[in-house]
C-alpha positions as CSV (number, residue, x, y, z in Angstrom):
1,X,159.9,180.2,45.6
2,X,162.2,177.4,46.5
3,X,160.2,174.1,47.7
4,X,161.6,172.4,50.3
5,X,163.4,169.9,50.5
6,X,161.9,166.0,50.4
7,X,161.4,164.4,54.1
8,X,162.1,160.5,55.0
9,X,158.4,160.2,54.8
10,X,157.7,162.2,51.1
11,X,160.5,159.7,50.1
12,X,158.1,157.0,51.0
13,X,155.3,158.2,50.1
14,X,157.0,158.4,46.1
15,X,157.6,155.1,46.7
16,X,154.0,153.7,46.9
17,X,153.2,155.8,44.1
18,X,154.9,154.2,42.5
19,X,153.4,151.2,42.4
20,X,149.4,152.5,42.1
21,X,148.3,151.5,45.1
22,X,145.3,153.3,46.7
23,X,145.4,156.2,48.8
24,X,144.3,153.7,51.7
25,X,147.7,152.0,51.5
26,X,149.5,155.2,51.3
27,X,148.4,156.5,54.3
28,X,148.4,152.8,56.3
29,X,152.1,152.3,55.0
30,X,153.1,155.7,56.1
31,X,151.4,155.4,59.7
32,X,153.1,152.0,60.4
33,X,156.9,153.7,59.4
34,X,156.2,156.7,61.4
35,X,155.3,154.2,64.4
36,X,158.4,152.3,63.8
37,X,161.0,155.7,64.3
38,X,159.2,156.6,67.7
39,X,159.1,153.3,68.6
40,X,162.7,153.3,67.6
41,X,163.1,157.1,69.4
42,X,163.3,158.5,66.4
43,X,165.9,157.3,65.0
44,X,167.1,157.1,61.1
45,X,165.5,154.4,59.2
46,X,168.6,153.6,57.6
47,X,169.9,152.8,61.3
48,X,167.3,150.3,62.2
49,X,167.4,146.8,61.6
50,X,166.0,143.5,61.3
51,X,165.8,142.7,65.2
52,X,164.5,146.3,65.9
53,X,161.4,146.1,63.6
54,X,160.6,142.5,64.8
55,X,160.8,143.9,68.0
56,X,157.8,146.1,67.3
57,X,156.1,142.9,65.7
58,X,156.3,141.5,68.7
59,X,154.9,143.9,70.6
60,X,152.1,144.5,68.5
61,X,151.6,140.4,68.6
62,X,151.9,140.1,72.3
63,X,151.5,143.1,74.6
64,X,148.6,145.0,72.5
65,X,147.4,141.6,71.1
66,X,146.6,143.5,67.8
67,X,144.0,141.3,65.1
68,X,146.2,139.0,62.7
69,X,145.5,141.6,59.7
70,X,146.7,144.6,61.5
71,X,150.3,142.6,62.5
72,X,150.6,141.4,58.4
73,X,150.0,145.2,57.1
74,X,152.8,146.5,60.1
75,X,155.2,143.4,58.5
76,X,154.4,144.7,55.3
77,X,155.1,148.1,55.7
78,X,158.1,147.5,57.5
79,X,159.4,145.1,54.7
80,X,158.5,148.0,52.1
81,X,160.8,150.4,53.8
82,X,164.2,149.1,53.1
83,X,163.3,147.5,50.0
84,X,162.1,149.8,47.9
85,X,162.9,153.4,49.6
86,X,166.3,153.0,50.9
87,X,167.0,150.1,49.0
88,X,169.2,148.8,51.4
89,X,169.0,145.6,52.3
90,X,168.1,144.5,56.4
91,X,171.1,143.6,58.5
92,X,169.5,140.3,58.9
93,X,166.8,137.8,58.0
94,X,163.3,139.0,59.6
95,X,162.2,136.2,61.4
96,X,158.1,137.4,62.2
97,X,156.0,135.5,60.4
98,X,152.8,136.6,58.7
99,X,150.1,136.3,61.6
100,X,147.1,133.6,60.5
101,X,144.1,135.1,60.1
102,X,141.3,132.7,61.0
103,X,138.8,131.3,59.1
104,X,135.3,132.2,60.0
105,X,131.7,132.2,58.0
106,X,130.1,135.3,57.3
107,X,126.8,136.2,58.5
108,X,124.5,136.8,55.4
109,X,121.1,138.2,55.9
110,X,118.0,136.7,54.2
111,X,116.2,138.1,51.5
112,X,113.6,139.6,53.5
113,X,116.2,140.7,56.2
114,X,118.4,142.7,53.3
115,X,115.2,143.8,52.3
116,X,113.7,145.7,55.4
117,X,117.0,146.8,55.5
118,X,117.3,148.8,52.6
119,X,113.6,149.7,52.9
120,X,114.9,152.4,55.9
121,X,117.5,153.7,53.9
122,X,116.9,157.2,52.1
123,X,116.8,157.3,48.4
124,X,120.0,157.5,47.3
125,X,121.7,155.1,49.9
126,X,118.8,152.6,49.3
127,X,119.8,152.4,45.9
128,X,123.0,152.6,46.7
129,X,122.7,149.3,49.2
130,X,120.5,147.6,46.1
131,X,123.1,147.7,43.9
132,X,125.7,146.1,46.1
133,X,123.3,143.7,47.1
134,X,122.4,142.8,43.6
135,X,125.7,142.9,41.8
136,X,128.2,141.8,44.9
137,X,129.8,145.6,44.0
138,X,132.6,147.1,46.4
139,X,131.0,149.7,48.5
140,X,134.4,152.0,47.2
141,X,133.7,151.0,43.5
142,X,130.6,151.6,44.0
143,X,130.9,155.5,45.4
144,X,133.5,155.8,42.2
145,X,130.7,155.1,39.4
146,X,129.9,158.1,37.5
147,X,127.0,158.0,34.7
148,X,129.4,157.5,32.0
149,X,130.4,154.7,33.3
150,X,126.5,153.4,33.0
151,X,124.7,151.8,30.1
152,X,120.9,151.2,31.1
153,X,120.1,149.7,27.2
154,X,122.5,147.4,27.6
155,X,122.0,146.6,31.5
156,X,125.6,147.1,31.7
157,X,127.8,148.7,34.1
158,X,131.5,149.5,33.3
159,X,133.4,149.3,37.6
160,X,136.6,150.9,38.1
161,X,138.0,149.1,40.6
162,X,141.5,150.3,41.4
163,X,143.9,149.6,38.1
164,X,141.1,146.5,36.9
165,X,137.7,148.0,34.7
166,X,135.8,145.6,34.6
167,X,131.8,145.1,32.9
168,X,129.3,143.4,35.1
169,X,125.1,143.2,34.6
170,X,122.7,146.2,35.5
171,X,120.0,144.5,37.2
172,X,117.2,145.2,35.4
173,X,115.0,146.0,38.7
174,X,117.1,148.6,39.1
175,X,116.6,150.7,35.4
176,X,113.5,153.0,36.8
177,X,115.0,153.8,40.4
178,X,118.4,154.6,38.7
179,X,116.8,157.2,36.0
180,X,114.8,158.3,38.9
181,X,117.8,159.4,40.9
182,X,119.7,160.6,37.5
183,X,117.1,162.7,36.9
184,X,116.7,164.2,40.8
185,X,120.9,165.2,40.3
186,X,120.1,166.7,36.9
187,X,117.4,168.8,38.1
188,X,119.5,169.5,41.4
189,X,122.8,170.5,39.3
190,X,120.4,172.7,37.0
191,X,119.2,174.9,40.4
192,X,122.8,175.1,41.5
193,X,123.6,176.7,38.0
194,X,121.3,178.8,37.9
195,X,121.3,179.9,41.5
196,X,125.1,180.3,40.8
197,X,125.6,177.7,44.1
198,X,129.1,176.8,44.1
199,X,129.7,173.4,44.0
200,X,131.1,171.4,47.1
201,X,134.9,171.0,46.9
């Protein structure tokens, strides 16, 4: 069976590949691109230019008043497209500056507020919430641990964050509640296998 053949879009999507980045990036890169042709009617990216994708800065910036971090990942996307897909340079400089994302101070909860908090979460999201509380963990690195990755002698935990591993401290307050949940999966997995349940794709 012949495959067919690559579109604008599978050409970008290569791209990114190239360059690791997460799935998240991949999909916010494509979105931005495919925005840009309809904004553009359609038309080839090869045949838009500097002025045209500033234009759709701009109206992100001023019409739709879109946050400063949503206007820096359309610039970005836009930049990625001739550069490394086409890899054809813009007609012109791109004059749109990065927008400035301000400054502000996050709001931390107290100990006893993070607390009750996690106290009305069920079992696995409370421990879930503990050990990003406790270690400062990524709530995506922390979805992506899997046991092997886990070393409760030596209160360590081994993160794969992206293309970085890294090693950071178990807390030791949470030794018992993590065997306790290991142990729950095991005994789950064990009735699935030998109730032949197929597992969740």
């Amino acid at each position: 069976m012949a495959q067919r053949p690559k579109q604008r879009l599978d050409h970008v999507r290569d791209a990114i590949r190239l360059t690791h980045d997460s799935r998240h990036t991949e999909e916010a890169s494509v979105s931005w691109i495919t925005r840009d042709m309809f904004f553009h009617d359609t038309r080839h990216p090869k045949e838009v230019g500097a002025a045209d994708s500033e234009a759709l800065l701009t109206h992100l910036a001023v019409p739709q008043k879109v946050a400063a971090s949503t206007h820096n990942h359309a610039l970005s996307a836009l930049l990625f497209l001739p550069r490394d897909v086409l890899r054809q340079p813009l007609d012109g400089p791109m004059d749109a500056i990065r927008a400035r994302t301000p400054t502000r101070l996050p709001t931390v909860l107290t100990t006893e507020e993070a607390v009750q908090v996690i106290e009305a979460l069920s079992a696995t999201h409370a421990l879930m919430a503990t050990w990003l509380y406790g270690t400062g963990m990524r709530r995506m690195a922390c979805r992506r641990l899997r046991v092997k990755g886990l070393d409760v002698a030596q209160q360590q935990i081994i993160v794969r964050d992206g293309m970085d591993d890294r090693v950071t401290r178990l807390p030791a307050s949470l030794g018992v509640p993590l065997q306790d949940h290991l142990a729950r999966v095991h005994r789950l997995h064990a009735h699935d296998v030998a109730h032949r349940v197929a597992p969740v794709s």
